[in-house]
N, CA, C and O atoms as a Tinker XYZ file with bonds, in Angstrom:
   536  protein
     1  N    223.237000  129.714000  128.658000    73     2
     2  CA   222.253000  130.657000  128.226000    64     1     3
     3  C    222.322000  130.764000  126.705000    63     2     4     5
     4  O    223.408000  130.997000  126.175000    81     3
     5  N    221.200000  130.602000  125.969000    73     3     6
     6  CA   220.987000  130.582000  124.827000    64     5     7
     7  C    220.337000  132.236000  124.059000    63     6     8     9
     8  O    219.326000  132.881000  124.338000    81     7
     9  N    221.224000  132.440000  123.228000    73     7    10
    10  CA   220.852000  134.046000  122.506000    64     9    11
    11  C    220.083000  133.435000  121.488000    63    10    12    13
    12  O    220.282000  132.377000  120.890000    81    11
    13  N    218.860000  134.552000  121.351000    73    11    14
    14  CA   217.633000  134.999000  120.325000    64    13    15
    15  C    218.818000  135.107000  118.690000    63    14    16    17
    16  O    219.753000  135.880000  118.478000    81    15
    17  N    218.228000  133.955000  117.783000    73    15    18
    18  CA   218.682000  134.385000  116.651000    64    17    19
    19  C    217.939000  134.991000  115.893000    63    18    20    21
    20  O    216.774000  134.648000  115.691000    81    19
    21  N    218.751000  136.434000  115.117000    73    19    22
    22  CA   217.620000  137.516000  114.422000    64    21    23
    23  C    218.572000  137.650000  113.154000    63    22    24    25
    24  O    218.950000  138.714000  112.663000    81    23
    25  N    218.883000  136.391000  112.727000    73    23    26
    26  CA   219.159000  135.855000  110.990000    64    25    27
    27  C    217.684000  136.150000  110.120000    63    26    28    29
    28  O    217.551000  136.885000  109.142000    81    27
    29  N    216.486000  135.211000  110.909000    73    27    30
    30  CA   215.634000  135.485000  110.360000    64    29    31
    31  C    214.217000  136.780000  110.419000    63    30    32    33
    32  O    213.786000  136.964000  111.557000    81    31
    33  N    213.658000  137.470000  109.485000    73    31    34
    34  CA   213.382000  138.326000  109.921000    64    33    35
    35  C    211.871000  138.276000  110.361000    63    34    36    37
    36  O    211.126000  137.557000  109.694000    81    35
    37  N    211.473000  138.818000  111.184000    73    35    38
    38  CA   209.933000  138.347000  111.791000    64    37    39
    39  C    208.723000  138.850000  110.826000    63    38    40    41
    40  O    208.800000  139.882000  110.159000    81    39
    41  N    207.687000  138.052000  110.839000    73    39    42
    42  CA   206.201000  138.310000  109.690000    64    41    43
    43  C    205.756000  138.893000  110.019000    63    42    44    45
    44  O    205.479000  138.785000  111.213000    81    43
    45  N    205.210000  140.217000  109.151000    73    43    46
    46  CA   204.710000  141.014000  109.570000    64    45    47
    47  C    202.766000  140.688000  109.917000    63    46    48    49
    48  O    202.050000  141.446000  110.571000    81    47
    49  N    202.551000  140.052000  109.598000    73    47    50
    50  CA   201.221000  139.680000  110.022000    64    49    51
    51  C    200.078000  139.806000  109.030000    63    50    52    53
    52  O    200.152000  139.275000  107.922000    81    51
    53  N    198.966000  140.542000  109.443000    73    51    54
    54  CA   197.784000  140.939000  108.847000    64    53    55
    55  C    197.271000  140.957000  109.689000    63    54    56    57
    56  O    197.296000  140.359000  110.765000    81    55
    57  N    196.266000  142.315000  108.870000    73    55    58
    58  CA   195.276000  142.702000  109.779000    64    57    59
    59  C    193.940000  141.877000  109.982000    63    58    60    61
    60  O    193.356000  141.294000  109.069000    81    59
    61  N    193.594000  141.905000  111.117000    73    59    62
    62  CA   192.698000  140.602000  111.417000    64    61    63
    63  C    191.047000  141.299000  111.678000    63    62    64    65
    64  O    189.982000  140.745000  111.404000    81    63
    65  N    191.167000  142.123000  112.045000    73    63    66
    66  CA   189.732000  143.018000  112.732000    64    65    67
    67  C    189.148000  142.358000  113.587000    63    66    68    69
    68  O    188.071000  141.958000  113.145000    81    67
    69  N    189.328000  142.067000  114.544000    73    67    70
    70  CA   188.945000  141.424000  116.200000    64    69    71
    71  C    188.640000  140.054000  115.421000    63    70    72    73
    72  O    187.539000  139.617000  115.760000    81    71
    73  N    189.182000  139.387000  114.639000    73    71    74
    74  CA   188.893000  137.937000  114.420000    64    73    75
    75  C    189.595000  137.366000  113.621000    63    74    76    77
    76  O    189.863000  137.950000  112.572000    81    75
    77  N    190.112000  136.040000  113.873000    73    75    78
    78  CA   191.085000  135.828000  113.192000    64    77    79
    79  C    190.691000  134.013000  113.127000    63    78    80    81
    80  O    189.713000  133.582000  113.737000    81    79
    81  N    191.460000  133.241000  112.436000    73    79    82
    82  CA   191.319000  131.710000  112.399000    64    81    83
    83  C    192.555000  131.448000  112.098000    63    82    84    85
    84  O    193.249000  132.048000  111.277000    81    83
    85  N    193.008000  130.062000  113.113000    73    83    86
    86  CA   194.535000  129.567000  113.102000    64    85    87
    87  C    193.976000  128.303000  112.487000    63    86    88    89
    88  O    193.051000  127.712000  113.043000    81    87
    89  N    194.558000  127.827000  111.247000    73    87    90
    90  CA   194.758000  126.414000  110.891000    64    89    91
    91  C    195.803000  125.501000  111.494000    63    90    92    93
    92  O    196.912000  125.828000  111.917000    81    91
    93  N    195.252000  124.293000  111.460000    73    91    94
    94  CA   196.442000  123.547000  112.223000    64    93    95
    95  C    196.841000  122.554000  111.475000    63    94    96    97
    96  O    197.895000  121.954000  111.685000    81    95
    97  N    195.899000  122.240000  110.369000    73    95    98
    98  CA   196.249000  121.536000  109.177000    64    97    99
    99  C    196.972000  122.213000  108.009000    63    98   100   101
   100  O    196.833000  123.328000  107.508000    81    99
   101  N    197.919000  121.023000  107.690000    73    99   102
   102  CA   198.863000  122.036000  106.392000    64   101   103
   103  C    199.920000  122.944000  106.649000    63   102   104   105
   104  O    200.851000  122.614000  107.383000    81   103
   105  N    199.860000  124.060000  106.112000    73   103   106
   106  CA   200.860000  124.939000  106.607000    64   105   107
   107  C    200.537000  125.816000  107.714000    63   106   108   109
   108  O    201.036000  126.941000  107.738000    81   107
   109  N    199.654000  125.376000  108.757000    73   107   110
   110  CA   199.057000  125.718000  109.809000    64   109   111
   111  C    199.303000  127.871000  109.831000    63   110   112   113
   112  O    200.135000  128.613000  110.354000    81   111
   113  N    198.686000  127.984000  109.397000    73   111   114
   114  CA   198.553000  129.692000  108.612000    64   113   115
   115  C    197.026000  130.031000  109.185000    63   114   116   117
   116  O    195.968000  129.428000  109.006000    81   115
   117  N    197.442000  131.684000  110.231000    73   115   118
   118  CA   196.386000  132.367000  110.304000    64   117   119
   119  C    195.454000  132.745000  109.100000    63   118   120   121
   120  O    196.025000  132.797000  108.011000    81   119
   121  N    194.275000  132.983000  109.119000    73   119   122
   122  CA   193.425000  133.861000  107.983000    64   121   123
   123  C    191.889000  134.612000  108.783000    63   122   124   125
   124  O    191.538000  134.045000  109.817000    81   123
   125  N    191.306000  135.434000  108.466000    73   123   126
   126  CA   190.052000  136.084000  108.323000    64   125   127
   127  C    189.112000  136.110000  107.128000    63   126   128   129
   128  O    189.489000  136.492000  106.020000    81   127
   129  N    187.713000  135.638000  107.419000    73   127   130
   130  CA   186.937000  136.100000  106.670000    64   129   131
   131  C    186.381000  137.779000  106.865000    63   130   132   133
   132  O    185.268000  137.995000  106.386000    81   131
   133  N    186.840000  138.543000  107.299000    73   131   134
   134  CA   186.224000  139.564000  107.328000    64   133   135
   135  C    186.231000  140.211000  108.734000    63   134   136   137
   136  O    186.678000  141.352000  108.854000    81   135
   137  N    185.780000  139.572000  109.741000    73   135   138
   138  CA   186.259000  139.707000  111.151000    64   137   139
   139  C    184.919000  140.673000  111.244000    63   138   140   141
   140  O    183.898000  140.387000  110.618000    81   139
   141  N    185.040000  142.062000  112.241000    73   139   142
   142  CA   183.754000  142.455000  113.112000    64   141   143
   143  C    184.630000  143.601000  113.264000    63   142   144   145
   144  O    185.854000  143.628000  113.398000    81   143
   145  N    183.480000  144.880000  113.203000    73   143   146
   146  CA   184.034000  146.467000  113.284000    64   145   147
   147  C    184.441000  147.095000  115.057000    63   146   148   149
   148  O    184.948000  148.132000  115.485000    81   147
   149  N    183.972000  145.999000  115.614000    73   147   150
   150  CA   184.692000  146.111000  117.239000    64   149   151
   151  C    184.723000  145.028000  117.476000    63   150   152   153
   152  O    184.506000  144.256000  116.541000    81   151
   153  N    185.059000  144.366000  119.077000    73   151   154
   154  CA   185.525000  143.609000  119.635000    64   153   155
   155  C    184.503000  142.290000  119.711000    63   154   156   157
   156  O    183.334000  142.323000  120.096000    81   155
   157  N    185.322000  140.995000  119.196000    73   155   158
   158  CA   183.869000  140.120000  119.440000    64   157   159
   159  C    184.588000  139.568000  121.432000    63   158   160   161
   160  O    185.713000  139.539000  121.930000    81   159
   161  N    183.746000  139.371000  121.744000    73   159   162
   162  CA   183.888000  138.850000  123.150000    64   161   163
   163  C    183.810000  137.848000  123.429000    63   162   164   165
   164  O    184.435000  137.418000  124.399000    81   163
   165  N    182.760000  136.844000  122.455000    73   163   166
   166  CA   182.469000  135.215000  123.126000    64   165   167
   167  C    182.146000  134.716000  121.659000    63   166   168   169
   168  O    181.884000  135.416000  120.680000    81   167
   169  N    182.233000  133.259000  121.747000    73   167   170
   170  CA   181.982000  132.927000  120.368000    64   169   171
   171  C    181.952000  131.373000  120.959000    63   170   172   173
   172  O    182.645000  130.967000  121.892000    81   171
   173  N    180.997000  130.609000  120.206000    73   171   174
   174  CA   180.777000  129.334000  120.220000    64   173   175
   175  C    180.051000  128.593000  119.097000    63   174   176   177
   176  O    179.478000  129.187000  118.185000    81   175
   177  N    180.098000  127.470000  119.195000    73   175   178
   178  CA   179.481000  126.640000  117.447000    64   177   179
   179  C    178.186000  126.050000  117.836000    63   178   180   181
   180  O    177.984000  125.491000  118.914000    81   179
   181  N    177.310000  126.210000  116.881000    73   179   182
   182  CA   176.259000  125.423000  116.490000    64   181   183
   183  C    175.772000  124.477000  115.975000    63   182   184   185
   184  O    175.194000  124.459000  114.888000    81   183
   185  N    176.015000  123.306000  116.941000    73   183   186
   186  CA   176.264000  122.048000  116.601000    64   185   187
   187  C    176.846000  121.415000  116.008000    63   186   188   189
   188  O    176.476000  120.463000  115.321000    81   187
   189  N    178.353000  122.027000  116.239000    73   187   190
   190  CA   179.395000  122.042000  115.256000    64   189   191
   191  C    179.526000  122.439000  114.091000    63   190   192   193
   192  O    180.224000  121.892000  113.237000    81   191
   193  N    178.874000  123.413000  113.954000    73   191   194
   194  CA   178.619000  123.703000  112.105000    64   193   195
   195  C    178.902000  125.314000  112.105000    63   194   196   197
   196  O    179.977000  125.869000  111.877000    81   195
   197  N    177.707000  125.882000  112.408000    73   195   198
   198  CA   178.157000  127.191000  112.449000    64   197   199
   199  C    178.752000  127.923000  113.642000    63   198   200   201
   200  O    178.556000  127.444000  114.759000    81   199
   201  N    179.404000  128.954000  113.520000    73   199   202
   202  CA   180.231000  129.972000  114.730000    64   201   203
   203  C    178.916000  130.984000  115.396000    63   202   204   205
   204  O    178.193000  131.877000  114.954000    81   203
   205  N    179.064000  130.377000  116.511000    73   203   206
   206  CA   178.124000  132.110000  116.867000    64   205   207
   207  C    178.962000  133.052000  117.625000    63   206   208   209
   208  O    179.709000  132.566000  118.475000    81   207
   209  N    178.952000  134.338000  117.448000    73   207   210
   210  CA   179.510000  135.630000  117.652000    64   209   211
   211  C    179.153000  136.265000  118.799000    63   210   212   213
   212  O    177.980000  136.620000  118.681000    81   211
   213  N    179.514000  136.515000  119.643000    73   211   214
   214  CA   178.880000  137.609000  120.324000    64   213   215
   215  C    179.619000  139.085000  120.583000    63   214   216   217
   216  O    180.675000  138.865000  119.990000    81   215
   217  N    179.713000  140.149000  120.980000    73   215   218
   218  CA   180.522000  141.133000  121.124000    64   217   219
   219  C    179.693000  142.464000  120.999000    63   218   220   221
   220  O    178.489000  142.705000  120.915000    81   219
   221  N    180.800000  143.203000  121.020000    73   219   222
   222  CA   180.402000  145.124000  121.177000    64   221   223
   223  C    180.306000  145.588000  119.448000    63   222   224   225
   224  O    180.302000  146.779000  119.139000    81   223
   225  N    180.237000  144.582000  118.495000    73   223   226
   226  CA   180.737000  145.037000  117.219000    64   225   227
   227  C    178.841000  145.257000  116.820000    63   226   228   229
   228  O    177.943000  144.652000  117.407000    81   227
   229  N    178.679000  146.108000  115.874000    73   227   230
   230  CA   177.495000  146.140000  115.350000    64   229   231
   231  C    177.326000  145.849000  113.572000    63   230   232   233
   232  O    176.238000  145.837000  112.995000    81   231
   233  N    178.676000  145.626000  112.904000    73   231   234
   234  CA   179.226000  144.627000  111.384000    64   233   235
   235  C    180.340000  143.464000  112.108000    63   234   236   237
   236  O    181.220000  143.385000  112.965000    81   235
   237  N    179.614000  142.664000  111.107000    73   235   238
   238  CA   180.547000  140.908000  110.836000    64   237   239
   239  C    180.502000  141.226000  109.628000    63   238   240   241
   240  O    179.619000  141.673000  108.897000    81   239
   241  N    181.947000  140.842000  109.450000    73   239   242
   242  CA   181.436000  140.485000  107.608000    64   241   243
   243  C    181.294000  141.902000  107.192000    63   242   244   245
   244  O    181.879000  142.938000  107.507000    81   243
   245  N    180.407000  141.634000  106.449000    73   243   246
   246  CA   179.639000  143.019000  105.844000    64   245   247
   247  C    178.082000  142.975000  105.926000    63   246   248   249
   248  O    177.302000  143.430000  105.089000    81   247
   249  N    177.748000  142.278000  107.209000    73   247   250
   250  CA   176.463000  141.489000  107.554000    64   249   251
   251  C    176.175000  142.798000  108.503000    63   250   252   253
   252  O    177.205000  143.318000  108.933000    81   251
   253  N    174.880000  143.443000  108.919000    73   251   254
   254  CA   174.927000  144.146000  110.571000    64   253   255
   255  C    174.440000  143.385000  111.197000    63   254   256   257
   256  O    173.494000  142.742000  110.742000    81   255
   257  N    174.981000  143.149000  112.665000    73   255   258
   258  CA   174.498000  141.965000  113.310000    64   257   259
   259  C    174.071000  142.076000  114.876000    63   258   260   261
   260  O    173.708000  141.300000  115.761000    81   259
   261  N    174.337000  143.597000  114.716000    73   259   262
   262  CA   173.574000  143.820000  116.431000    64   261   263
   263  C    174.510000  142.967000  117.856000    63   262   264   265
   264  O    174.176000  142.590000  118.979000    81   263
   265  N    175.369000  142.952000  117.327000    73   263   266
   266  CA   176.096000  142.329000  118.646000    64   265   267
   267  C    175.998000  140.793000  118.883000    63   266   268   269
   268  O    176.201000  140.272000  119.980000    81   267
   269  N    175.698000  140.181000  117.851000    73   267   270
   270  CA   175.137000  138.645000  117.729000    64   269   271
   271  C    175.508000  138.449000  116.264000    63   270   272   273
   272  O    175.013000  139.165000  115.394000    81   271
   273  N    176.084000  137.808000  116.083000    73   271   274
   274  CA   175.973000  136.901000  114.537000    64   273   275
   275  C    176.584000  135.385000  114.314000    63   274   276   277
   276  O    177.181000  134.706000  115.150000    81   275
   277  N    176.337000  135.124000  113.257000    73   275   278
   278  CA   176.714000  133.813000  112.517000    64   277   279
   279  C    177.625000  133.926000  111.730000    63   278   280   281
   280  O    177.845000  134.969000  111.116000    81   279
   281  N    178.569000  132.457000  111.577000    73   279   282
   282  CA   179.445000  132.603000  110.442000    64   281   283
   283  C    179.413000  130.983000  109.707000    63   282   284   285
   284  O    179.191000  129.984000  110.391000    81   283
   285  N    179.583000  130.945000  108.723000    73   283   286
   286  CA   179.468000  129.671000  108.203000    64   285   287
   287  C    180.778000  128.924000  107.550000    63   286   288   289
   288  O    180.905000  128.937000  106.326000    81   287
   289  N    181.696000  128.307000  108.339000    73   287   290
   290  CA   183.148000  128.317000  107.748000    64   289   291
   291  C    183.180000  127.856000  106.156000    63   290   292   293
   292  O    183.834000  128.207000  105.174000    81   291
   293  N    181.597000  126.388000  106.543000    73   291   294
   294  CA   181.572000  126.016000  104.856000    64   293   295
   295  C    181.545000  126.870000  103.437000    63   294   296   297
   296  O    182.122000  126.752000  102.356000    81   295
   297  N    180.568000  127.801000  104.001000    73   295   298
   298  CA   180.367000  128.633000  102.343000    64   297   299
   299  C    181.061000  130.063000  102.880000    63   298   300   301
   300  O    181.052000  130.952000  102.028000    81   299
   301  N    181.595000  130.374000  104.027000    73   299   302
   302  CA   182.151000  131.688000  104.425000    64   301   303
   303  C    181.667000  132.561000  104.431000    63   302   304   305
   304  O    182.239000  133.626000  104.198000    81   303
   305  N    179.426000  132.378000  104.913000    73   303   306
   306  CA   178.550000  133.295000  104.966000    64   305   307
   307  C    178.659000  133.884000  106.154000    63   306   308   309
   308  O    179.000000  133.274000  107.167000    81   307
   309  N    178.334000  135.302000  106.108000    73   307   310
   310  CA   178.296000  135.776000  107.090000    64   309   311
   311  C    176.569000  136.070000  107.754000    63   310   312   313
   312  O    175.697000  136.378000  106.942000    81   311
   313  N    176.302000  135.972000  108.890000    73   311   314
   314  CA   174.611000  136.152000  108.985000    64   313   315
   315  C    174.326000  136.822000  110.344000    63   314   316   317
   316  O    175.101000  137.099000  111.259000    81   315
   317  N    173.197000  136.979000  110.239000    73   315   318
   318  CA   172.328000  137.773000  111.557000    64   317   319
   319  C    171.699000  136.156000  112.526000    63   318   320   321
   320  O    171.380000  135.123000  111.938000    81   319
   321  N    171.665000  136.293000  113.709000    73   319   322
   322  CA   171.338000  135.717000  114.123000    64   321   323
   323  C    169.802000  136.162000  114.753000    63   322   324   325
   324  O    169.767000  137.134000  115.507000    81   323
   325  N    168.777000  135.568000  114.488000    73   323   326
   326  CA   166.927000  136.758000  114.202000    64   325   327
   327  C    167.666000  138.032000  114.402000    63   326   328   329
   328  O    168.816000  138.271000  114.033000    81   327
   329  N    166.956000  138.714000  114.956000    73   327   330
   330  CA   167.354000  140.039000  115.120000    64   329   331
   331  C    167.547000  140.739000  116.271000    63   330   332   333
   332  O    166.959000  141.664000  116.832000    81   331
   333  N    168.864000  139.837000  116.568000    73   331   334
   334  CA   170.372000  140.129000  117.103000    64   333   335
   335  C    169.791000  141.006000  118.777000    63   334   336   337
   336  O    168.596000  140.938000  119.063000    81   335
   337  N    170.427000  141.494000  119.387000    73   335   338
   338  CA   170.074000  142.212000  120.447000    64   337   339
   339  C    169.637000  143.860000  120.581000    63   338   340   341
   340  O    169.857000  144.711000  119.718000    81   339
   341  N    169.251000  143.986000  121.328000    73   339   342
   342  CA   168.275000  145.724000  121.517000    64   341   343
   343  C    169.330000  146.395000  122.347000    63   342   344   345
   344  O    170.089000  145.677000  122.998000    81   343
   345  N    169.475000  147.909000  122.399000    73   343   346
   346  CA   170.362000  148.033000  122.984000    64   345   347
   347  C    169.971000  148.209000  124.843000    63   346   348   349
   348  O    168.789000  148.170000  125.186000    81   347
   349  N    170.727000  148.337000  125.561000    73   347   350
   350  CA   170.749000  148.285000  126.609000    64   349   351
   351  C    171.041000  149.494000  127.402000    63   350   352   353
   352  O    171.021000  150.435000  126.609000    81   351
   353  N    171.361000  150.004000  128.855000    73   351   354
   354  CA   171.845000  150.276000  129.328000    64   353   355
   355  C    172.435000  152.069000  128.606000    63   354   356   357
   356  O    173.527000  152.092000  128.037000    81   355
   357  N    171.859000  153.001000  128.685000    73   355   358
   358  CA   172.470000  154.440000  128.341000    64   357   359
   359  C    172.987000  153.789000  126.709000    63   358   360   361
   360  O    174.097000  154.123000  126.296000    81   359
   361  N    171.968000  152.724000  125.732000    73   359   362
   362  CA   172.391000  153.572000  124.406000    64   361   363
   363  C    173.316000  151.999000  123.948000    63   362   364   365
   364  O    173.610000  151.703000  122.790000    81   363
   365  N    173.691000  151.034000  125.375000    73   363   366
   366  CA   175.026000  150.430000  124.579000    64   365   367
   367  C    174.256000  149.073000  124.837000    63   366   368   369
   368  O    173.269000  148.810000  125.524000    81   367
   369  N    175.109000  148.282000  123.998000    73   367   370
   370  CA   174.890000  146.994000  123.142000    64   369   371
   371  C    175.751000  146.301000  123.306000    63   370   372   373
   372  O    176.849000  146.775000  123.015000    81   371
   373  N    175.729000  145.297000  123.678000    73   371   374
   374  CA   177.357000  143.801000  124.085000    64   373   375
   375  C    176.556000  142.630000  124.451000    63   374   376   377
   376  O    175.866000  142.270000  125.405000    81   375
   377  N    176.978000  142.116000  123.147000    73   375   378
   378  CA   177.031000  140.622000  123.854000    64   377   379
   379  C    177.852000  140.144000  124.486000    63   378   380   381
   380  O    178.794000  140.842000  124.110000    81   379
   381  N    178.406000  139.244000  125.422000    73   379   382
   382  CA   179.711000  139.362000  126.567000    64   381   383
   383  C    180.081000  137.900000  126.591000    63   382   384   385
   384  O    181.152000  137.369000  126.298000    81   383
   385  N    178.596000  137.208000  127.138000    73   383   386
   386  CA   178.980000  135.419000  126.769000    64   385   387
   387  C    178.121000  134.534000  126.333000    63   386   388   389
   388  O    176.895000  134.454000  126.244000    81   387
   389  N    178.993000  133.912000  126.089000    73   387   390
   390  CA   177.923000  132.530000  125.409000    64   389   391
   391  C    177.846000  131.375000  125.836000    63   390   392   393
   392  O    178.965000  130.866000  125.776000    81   391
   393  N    176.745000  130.361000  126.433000    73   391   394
   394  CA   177.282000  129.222000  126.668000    64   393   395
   395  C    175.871000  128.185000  126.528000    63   394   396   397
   396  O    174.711000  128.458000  126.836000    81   395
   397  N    176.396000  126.981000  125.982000    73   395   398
   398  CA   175.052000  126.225000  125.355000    64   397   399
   399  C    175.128000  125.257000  126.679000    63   398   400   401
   400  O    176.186000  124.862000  127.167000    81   399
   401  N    173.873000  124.959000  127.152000    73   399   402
   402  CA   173.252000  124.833000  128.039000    64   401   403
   403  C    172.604000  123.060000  127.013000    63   402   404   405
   404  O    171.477000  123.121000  126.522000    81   403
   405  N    173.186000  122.105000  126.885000    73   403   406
   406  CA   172.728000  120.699000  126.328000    64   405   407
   407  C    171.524000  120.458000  126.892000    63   406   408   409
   408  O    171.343000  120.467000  128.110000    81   407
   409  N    170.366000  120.158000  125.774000    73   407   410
   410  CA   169.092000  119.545000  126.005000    64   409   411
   411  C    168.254000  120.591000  126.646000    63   410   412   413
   412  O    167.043000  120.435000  126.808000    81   411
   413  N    169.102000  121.996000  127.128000    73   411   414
   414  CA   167.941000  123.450000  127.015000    64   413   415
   415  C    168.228000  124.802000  126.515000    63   414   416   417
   416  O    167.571000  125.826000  126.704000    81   415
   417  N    169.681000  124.589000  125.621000    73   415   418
   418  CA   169.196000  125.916000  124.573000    64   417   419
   419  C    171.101000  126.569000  124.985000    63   418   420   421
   420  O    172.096000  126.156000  125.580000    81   419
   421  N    170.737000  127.580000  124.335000    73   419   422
   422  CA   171.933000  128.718000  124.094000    64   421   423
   423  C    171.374000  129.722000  125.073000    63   422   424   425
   424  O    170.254000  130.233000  125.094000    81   423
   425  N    172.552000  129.913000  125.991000    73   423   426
   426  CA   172.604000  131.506000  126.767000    64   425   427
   427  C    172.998000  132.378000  126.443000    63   426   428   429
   428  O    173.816000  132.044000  125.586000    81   427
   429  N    173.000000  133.614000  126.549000    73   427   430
   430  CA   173.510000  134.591000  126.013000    64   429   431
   431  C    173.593000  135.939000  127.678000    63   430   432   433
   432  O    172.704000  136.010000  128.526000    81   431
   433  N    174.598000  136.601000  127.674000    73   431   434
   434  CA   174.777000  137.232000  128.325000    64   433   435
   435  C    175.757000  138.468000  127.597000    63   434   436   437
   436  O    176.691000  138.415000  126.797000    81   435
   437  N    174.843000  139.929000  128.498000    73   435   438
   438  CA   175.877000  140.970000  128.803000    64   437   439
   439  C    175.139000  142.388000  129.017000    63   438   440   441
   440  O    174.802000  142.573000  130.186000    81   439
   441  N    174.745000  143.676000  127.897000    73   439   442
   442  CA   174.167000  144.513000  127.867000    64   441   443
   443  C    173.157000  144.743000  126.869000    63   442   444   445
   444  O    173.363000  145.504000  125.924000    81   443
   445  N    172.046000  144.108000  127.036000    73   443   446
   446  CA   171.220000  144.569000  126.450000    64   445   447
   447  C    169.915000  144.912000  126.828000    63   446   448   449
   448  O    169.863000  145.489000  127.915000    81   447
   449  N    168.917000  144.744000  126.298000    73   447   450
   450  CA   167.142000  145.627000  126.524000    64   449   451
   451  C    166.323000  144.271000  126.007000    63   450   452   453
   452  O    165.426000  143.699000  126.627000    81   451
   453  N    166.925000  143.870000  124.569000    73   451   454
   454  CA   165.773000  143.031000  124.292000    64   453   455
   455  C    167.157000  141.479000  123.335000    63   454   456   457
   456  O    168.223000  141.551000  122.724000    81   455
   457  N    166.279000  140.408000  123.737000    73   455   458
   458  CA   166.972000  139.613000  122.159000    64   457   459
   459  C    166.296000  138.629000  122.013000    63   458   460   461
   460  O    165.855000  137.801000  122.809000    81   459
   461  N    166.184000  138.825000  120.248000    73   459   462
   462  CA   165.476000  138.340000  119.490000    64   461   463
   463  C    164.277000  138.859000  119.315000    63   462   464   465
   464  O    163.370000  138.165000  118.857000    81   463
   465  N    164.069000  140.340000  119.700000    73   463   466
   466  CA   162.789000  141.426000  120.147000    64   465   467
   467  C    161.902000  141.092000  121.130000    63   466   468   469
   468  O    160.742000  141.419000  120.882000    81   467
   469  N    162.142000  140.404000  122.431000    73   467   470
   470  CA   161.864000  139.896000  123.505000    64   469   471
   471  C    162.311000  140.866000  124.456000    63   470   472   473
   472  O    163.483000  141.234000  124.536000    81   471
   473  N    161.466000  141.241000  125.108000    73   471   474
   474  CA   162.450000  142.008000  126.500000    64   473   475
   475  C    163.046000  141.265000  126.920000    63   474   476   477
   476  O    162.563000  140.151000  127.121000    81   475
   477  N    164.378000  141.558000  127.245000    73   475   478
   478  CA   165.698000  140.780000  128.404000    64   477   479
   479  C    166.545000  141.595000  129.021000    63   478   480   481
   480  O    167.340000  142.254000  128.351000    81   479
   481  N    166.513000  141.674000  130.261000    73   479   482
   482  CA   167.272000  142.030000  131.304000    64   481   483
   483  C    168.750000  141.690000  131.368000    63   482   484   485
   484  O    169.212000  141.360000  132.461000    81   483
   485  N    169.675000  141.747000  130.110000    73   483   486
   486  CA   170.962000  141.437000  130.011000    64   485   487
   487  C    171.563000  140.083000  129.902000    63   486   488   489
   488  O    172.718000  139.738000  129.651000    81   487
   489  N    169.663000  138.884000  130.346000    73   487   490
   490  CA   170.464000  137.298000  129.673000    64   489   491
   491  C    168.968000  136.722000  128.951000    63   490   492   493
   492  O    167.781000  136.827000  129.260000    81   491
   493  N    169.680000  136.099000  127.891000    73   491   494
   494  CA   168.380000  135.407000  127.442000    64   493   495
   495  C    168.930000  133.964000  126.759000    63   494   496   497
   496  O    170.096000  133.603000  126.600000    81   495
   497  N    167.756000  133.312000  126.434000    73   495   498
   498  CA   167.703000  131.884000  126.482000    64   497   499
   499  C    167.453000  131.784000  125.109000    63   498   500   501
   500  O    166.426000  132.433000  124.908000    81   499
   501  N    167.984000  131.166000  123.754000    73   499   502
   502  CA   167.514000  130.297000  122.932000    64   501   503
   503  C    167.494000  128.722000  122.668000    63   502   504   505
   504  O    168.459000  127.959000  122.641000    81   503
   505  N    165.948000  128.397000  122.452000    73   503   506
   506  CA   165.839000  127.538000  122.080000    64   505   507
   507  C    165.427000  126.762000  121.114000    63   506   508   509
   508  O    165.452000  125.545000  120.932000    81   507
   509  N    165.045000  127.658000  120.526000    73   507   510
   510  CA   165.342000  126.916000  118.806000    64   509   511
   511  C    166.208000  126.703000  118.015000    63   510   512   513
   512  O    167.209000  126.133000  118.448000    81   511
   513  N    166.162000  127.032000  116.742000    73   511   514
   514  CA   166.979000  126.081000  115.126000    64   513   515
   515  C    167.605000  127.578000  115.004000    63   514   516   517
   516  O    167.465000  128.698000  115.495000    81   515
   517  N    168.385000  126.885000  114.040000    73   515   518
   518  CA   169.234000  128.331000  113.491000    64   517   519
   519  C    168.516000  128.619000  112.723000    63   518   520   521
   520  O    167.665000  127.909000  112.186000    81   519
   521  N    168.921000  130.498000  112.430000    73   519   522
   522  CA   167.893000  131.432000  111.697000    64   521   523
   523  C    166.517000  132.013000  112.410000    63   522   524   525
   524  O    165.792000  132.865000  111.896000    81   523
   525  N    166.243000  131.222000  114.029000    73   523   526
   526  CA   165.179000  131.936000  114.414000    64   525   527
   527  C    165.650000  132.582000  115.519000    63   526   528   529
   528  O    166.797000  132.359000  115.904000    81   527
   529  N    164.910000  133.378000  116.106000    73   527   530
   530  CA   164.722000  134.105000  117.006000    64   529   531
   531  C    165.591000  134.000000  118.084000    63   530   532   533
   532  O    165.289000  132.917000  118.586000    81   531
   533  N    166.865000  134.688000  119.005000    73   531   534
   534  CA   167.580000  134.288000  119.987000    64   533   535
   535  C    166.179000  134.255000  120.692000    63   534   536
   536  O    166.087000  133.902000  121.868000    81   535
């Protein structure tokens, strides 16, 4: 049986705000651009380029993003994705999941009323370019 050596003393961390990024190149070191004022829930890339967000948070960044946003690792923009989701359900707002659907678009699921100012019943479909309309 092998004992825990506590020679060295443990890192205290940083604060991440529901988002965080692990490098694996280099000195493979957590960091945040800014993270989201509540919980993000689902997150996936846009055609490998940009991050999309989803969650209960209503700031990314210092972006408001309605429970939907963008992140751009290249220039470390933070963005709205059109205009993000309506709220849902007694008042509340969550995006929950995400999943791209090849050759017919981005899903989106959880609590909402409308997205992209479309009525939706808690799932909706994009199929366009980035910057328009979920």
């Amino acid at each position: 049986m092998s004992r825990l050596s506590t020679s060295r003393p443990q890192e205290s961390g940083f604060a991440a705000q529901n988002l965080a990024v692990w490098h694996f190149g280099g000195d493979g070191t957590w960091s945040t651009r800014g993270g989201a004022d509540h919980p993000v829930q689902a997150f996936t890339t846009l055609q490998g380029t940009q991050l999309l967000l989803a969650g209960w948070f209503s700031v990314a960044g210092t972006t408001r993003a309605k429970g939907f946003a963008t992140y751009d690792p290249e220039t470390g923009a933070w963005g709205t994705f059109g205009s993000g989701l309506g709220e849902g359900l007694r008042g509340v707002l969550h995006g929950e999941a995400l999943a791209q659907d090849p050759g017919i678009g981005l899903r989106v699921g959880g609590t909402f009323n409308t997205a992209g100012g479309a009525p939706s019943c808690s799932v909706a479909l994009w199929t366009g370019t980035a910057g328009r309309e979920p």
